[in-house]
C-alpha positions as CSV (number, residue, x, y, z in Angstrom):
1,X,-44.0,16.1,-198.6
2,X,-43.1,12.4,-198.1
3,X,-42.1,10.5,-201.0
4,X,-40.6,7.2,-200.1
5,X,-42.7,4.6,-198.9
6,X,-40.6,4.0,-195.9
7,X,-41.7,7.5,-194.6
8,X,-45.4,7.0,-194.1
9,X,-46.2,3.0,-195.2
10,X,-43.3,0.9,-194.1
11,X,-41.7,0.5,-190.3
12,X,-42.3,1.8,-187.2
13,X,-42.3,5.0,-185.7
14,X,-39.5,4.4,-183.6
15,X,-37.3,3.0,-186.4
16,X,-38.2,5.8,-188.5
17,X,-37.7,7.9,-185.3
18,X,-33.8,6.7,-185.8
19,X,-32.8,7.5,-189.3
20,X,-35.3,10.9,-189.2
21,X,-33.2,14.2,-190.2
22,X,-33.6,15.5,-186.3
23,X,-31.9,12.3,-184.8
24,X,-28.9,12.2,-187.1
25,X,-28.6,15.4,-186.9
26,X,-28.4,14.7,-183.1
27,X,-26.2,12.0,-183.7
28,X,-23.7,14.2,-185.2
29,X,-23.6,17.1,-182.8
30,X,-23.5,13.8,-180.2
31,X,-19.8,13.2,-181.9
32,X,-18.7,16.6,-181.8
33,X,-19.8,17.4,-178.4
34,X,-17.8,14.2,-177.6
35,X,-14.5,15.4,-179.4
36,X,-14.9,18.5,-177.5
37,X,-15.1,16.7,-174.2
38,X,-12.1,14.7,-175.1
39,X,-9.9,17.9,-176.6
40,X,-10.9,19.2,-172.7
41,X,-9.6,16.0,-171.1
42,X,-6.3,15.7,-172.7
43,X,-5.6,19.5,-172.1
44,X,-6.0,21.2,-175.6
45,X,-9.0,23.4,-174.7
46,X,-10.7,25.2,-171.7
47,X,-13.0,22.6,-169.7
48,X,-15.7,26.0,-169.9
49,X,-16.0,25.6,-173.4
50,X,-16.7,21.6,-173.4
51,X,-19.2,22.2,-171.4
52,X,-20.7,25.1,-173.6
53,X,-20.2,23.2,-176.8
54,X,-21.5,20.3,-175.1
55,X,-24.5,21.7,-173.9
56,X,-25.4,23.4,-177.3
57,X,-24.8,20.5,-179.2
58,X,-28.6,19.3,-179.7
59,X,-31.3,20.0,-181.7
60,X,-32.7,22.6,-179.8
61,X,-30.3,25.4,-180.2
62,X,-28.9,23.8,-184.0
63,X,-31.9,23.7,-185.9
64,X,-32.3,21.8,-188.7
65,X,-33.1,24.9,-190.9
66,X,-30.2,26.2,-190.1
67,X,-28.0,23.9,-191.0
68,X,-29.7,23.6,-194.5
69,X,-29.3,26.9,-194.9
70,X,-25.7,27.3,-194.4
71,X,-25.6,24.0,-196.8
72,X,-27.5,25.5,-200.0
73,X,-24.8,28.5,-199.9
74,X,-21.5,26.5,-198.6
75,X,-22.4,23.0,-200.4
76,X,-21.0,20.8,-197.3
77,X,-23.4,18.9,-194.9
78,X,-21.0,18.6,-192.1
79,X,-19.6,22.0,-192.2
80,X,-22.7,23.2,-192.3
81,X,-23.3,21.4,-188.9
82,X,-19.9,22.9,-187.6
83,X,-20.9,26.3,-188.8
84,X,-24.3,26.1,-187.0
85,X,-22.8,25.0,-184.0
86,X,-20.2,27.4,-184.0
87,X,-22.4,30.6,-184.4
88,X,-24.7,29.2,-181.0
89,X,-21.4,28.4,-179.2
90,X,-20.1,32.2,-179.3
91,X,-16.3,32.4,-178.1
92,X,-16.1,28.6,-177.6
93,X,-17.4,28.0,-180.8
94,X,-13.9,28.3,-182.5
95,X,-13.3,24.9,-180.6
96,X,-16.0,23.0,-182.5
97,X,-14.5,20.8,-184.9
98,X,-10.9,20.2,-183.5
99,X,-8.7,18.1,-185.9
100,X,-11.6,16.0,-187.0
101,X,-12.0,15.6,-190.6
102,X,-16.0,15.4,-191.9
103,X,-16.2,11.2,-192.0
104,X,-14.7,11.2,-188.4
105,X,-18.0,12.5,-187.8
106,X,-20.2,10.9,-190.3
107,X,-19.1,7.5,-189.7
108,X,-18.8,7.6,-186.0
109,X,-22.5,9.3,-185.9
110,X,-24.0,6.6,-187.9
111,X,-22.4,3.9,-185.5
112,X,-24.7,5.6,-183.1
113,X,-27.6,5.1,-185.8
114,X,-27.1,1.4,-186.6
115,X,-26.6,0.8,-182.8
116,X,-30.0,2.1,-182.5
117,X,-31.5,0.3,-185.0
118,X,-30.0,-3.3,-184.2
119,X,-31.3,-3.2,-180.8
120,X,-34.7,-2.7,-182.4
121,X,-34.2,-5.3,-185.0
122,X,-32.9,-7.9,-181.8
123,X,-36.0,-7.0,-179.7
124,X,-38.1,-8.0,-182.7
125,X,-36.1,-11.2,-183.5
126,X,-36.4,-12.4,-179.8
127,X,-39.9,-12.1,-180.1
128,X,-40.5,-14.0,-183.2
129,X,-38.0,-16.7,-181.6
130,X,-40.6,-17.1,-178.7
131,X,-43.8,-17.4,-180.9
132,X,-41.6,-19.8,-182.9
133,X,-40.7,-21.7,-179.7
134,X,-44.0,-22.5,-178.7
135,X,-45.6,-23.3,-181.8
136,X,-42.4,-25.7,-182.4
137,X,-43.4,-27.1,-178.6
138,X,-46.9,-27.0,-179.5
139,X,-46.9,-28.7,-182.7
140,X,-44.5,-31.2,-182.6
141,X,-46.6,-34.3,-182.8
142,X,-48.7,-32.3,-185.8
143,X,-48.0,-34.8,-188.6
144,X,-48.4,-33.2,-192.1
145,X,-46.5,-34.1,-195.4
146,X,-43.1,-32.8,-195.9
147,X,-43.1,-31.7,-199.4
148,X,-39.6,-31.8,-201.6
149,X,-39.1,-30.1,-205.1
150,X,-43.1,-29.2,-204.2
151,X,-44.3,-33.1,-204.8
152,X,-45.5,-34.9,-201.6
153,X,-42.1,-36.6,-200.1
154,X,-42.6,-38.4,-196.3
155,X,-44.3,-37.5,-193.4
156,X,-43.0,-34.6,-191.0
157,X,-44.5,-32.8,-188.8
158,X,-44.9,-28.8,-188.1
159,X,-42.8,-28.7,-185.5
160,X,-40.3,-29.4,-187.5
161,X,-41.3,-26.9,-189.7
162,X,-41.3,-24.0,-186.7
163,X,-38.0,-25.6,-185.0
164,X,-36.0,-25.1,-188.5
165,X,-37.3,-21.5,-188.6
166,X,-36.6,-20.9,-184.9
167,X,-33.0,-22.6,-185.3
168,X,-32.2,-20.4,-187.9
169,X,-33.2,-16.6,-186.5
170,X,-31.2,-17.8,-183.2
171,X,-28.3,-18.1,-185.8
172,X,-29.3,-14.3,-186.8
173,X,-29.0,-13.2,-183.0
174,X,-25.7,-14.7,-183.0
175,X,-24.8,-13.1,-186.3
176,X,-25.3,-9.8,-184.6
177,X,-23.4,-9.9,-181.5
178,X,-20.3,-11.0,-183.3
179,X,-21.1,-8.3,-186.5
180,X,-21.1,-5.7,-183.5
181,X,-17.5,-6.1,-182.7
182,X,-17.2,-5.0,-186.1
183,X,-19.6,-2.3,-186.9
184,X,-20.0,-0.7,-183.7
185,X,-16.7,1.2,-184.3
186,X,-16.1,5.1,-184.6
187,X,-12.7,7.0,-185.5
188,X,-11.2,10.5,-184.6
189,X,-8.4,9.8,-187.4
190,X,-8.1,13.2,-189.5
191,X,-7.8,13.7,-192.9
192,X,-6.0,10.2,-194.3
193,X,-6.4,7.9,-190.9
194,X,-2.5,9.4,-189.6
195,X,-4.2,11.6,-186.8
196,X,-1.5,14.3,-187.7
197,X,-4.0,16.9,-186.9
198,X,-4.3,15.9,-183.2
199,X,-1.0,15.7,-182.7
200,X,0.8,13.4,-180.1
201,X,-3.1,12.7,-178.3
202,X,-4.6,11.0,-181.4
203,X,-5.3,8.2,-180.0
204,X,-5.9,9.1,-176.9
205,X,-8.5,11.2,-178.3
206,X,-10.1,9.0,-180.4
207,X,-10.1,6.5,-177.3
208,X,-11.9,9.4,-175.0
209,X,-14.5,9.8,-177.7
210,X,-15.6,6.3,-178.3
211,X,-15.6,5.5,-174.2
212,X,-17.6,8.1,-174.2
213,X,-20.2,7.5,-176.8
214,X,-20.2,3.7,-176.0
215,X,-18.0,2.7,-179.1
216,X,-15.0,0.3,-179.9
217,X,-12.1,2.9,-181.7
218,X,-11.1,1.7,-185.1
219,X,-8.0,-0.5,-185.4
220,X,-7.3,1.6,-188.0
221,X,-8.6,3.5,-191.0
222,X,-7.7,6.3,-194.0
223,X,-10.5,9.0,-194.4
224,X,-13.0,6.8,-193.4
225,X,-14.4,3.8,-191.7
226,X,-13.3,0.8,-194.4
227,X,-17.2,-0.1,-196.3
228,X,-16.4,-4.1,-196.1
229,X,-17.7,-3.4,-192.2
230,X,-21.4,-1.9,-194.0
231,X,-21.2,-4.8,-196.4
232,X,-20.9,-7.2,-193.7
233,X,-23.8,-5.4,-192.2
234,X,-26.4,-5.4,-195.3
235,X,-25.6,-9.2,-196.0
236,X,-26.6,-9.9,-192.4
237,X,-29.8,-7.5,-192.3
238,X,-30.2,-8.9,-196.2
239,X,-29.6,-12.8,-194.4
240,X,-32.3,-11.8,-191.4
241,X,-34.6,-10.4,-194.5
242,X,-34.4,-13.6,-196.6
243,X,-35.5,-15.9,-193.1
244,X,-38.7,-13.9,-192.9
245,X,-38.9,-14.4,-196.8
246,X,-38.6,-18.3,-196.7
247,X,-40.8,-17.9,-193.8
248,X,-43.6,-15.9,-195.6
249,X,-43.4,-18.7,-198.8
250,X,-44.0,-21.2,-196.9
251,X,-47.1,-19.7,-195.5
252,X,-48.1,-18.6,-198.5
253,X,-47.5,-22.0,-200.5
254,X,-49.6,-23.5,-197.5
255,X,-52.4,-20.8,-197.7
256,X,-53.0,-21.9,-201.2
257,X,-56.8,-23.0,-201.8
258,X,-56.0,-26.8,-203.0
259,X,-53.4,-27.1,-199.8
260,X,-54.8,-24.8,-197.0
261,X,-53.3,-26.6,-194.2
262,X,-52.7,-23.0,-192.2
263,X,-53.3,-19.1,-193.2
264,X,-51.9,-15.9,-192.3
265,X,-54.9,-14.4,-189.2
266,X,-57.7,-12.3,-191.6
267,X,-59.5,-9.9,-190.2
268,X,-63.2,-9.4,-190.0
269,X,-63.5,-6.2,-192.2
270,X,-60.4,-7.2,-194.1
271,X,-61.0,-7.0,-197.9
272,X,-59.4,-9.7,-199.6
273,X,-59.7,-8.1,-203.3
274,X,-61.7,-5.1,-205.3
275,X,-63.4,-7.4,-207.3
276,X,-63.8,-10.6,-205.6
277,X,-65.3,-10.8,-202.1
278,X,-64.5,-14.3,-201.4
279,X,-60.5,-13.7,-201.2
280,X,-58.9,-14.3,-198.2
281,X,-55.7,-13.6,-200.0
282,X,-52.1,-13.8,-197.3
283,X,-50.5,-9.8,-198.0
284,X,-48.6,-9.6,-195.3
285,X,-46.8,-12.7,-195.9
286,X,-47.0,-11.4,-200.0
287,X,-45.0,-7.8,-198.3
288,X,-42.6,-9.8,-196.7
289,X,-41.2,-11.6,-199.9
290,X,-41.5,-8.2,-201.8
291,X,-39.7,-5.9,-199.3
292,X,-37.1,-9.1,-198.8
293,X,-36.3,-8.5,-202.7
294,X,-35.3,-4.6,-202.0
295,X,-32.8,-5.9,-199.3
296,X,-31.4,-8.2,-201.6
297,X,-30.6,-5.8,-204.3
298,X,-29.2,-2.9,-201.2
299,X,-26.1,-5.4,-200.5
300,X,-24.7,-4.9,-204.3
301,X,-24.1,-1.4,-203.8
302,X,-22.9,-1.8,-200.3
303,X,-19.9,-4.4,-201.9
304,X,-19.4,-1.7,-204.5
305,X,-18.8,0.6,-201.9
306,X,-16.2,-0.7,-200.4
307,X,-13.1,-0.4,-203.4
308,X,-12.6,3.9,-203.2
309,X,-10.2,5.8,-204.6
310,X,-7.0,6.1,-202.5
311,X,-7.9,7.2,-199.0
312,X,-11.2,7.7,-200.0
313,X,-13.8,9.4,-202.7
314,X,-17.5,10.4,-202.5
315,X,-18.8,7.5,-204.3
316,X,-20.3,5.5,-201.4
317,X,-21.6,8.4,-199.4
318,X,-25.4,9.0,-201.8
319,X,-25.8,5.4,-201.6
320,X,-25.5,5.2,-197.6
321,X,-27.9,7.9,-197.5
322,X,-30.8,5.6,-199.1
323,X,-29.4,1.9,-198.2
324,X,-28.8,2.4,-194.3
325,X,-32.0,4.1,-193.2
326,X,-34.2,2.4,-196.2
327,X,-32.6,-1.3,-195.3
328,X,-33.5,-0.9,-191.3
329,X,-37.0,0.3,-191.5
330,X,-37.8,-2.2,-194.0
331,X,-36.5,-4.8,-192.2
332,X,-38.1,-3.8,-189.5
333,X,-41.5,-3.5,-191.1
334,X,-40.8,-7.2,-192.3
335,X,-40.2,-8.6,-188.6
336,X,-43.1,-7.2,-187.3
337,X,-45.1,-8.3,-190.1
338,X,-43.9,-11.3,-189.7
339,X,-44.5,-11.2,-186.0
340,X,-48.7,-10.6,-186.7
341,X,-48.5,-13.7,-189.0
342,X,-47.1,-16.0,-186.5
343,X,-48.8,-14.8,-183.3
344,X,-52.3,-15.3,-185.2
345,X,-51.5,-18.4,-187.5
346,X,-54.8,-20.7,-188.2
347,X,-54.6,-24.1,-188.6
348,X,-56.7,-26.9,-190.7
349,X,-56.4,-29.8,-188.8
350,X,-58.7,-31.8,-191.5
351,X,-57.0,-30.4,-194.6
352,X,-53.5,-31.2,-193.0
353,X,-55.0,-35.2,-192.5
354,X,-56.6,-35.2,-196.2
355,X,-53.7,-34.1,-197.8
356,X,-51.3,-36.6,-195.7
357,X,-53.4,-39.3,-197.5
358,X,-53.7,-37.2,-200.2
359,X,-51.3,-39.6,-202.5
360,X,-53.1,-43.5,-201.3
361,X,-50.4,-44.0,-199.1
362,X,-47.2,-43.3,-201.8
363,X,-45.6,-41.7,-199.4
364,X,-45.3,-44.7,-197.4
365,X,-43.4,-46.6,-200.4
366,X,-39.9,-45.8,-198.0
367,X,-41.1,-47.3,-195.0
368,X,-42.4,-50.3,-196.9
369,X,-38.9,-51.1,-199.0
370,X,-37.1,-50.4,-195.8
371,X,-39.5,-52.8,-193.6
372,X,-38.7,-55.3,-196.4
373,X,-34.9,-55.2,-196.5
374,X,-35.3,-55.4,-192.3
375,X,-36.8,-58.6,-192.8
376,X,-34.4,-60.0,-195.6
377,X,-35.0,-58.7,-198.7
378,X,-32.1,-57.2,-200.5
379,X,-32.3,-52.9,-200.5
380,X,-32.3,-53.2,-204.5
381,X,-34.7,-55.7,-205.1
382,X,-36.9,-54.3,-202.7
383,X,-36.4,-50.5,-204.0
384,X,-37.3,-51.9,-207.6
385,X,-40.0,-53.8,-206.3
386,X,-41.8,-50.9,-204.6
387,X,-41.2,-48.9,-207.6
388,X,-43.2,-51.2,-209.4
389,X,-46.0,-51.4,-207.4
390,X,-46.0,-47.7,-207.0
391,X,-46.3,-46.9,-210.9
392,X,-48.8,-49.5,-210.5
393,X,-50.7,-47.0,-207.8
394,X,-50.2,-44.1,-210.2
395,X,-52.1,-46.6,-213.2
396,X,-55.0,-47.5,-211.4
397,X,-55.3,-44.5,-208.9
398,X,-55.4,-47.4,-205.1
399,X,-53.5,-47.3,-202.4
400,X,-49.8,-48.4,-201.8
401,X,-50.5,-50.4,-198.7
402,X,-53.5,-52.6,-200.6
403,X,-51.7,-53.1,-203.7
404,X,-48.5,-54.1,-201.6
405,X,-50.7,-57.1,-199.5
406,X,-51.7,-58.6,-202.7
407,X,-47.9,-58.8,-203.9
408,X,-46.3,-62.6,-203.5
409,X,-42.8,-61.1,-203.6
410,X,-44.1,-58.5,-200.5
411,X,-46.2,-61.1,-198.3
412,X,-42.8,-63.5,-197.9
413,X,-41.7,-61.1,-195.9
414,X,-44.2,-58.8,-194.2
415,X,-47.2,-59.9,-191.8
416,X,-50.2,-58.4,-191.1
417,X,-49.2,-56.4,-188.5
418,X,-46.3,-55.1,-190.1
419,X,-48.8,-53.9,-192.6
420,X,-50.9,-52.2,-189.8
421,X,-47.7,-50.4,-188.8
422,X,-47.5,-48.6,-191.9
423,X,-49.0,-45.2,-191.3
424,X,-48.1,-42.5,-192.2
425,X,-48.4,-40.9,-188.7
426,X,-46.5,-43.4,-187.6
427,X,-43.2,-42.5,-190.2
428,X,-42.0,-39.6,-188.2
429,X,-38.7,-40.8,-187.0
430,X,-37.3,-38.6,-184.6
431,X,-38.6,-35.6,-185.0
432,X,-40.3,-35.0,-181.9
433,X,-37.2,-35.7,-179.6
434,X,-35.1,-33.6,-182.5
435,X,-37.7,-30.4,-182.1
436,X,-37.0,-30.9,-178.8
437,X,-33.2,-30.5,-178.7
438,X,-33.7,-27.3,-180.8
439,X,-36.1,-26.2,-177.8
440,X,-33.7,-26.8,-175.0
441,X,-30.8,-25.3,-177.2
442,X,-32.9,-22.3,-177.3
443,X,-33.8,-21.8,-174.0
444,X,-30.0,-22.3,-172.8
445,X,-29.4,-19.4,-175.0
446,X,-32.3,-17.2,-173.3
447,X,-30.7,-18.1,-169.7
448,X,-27.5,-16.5,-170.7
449,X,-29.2,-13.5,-172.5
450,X,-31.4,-13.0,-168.5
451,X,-34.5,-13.9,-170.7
């Protein structure tokens, strides 16, 4: 019976697939099959029982019942594992196991996991980066009203919108190459980290079984794999999460009836609300920014995970149990949700031009004081003059521009055309040529990835 969301609402099937009991309970008989390959290598035991325990070490002869089974009377997830592989293994199965303590396995297993899972997570990243990149190219001349502390600022466009957005998740592909130095590691260390109980091969050993699963070995470690390397990993996956979060608000902020200037793609037998048939309301956008706020709250524990007793207690393993798997497929459900919003985003050209006006030409009052203090007026005098005349806009609800021609003070310095020139469309600056940078940036980065 399913009980958390993330088994039948949230993520795919093939992140689910990853953190699913069958796969990591592949993913640990993948380690110990490993070990045993290694002990076979470096002499310790017979290359016929490698290749037994090797071959039984997958969920076809360990079955998953089994191994609960032996857990419910022995009270120990990993040597319930050991003891299940054992009893298939016959003779050789006394070999299963060698010198490893139960985190050697864990830990190294869910390197395998989170491997997995950030390749998913980079596919879907790299996609949204592409979308991004071409509504960024697509929309750079789109001149709309750039907004700060939610009152109507200067002119921007949404390219500059989509190129901030795509600059940023590049900065999330680069955060998890270099995070994968780190948490792509495994360890064959024994008991306290000493590798006393593999003898003079220990690392050796533990070389042999990280070549061989595609890992980095651990510098170093006591019982276990240190946590600041999952901590590191939640506050990027928890960074990545609060992208698509700003992402979503934004949406949703521009979705809003007395803005609409673009909406999240509706379908045509979406229902938009139980009661009210006229709601076109953006949910997936609205999922985003919830699910962002569970991903959030997972680092916490992760940081309080990291200071254990000694060489380590049980305290962080029942948390890694729900943050790992419960963090990915979330995230994951969030990128592709994210994904559908962007690949079917609707525009309102009209409603993008009305509200550009929107404030008589207010937002122009920057241009104009600078325009003056090009032509000679001091930048004070003409800050406090446009001031004035603005609060005058404000009183008598006219536009900036017409009130500013019928000014003394303002016509000793600006002409006609210089009044013609003050559009709003025209108060861009360099954002088209800056979008652009950000384009080519990206697409110097997808040359070096083959892309």
């Amino acid at each position: 019976m399913a009980v958390h969301p993330i088994d039948y609402r949230y993520g795919s099937e093939e992140m689910r697939r990853i953190w699913d009991e069958e796969n990591k309970l592949q993913k640990l008989l993948d380690v110990e099959a490993a070990l045993a390959r290694a002990h076979a290598k470096v002499g310790n035991i017979p290359e016929e029982s490698a290749r037994v325990i090797s071959e039984r070490a997958n969920t076809k002869w360990v079955k998953l019942e089994r191994v609960k089974e032996i857990e419910a009377e022995i009270h120990h997830d990993i040597m319930a594992v050991v003891k299940a592989l054992s009893e298939v293994c016959g003779e050789h199965g006394k070999y299963v196991h060698l010198g490893a303590t139960s985190n050697d396995i864990i830990d190294t297993a869910n390197a395998l996991l989170i491997k997995e899972s950030l390749e998913i997570v980079e596919n879907d990243l790299r996609e949204i980066r592409s979308i991004l990149k071409n509504l960024a190219r697509e929309h750079k001349y789109t001149v709309c009203i750039g907004r700060t502390h939610g009152q109507h600022a200067v002119p921007t466009t949404y390219g500059m919108k989509f190129a901030i957005w795509l600059d940023e998740i590049q900065r999330h592909l680069d955060r998890i190459e270099e995070l994968k130095e780190r948490v792509l590691i495994g360890q064959m260390s024994g008991a306290v980290g000493t590798m006393a109980s593999f003898g003079d091969k220990g690392l050796e050993i533990q070389r042999l079984v990280m070549e061989d699963l595609g890992l980095k070995p651990a510098r170093i470690s006591n019982q276990i794999i240190q946590r600041d390397v999952y901590a590191e990993l939640m506050a990027v996956l928890a960074l990545i999460a609060s992208t698509l979060d700003k992402i979503a608000l934004e949406i949703r902020n521009l979705q809003r009836t007395e803005i609409l200037e673009i909406s999240e793609p509706f379908g045509k037998k979406q229902v938009g609300s139980s009661t009210m048939p006229h709601k076109r309301n953006p949910i997936r956008s609205e999922k985003v920014s919830g699910l962002a706020r569970v991903l959030y709250s997972n680092v916490f524990p992760a940081l309080l995970n990291n200071p254990l007793w000694h060489e380590r207690d049980l305290t962080n393993s029942s948390v890694e149990r729900v943050i790992l798997p419960e963090s990915f497929v979330l995230l994951d459900e969030m990128l592709k949700s994210i994904k559908k919003v962007l690949s079917g985003l609707e525009f309102f050209p009209e409603n993008i031009k009305r509200n550009l006006y929107l404030t008589h030409n207010l937002i122009m009052a920057e241009p104009l004081m600078l325009k003056l203090t090009e032509k000679g007026m001091g930048r004070q005098e003409a800050h406090e003059l446009i001031r004035g005349l603005a609060m005058k806009v404000f009183r008598e609800n006219r536009d900036l521009i017409e009130v500013a021609t019928e000014n003394e003070d303002v016509r000793k310095f600006l002409t006609e055309d210089d009044f013609e020139s003050l559009k709003p469309e025209n108060y861009v600056g360099m954002a088209p040529q800056i979008v652009d940078n950000v384009i080519a940036w990206i697409e110097e980065k997808e040359r070096k990835e083959g892309l």
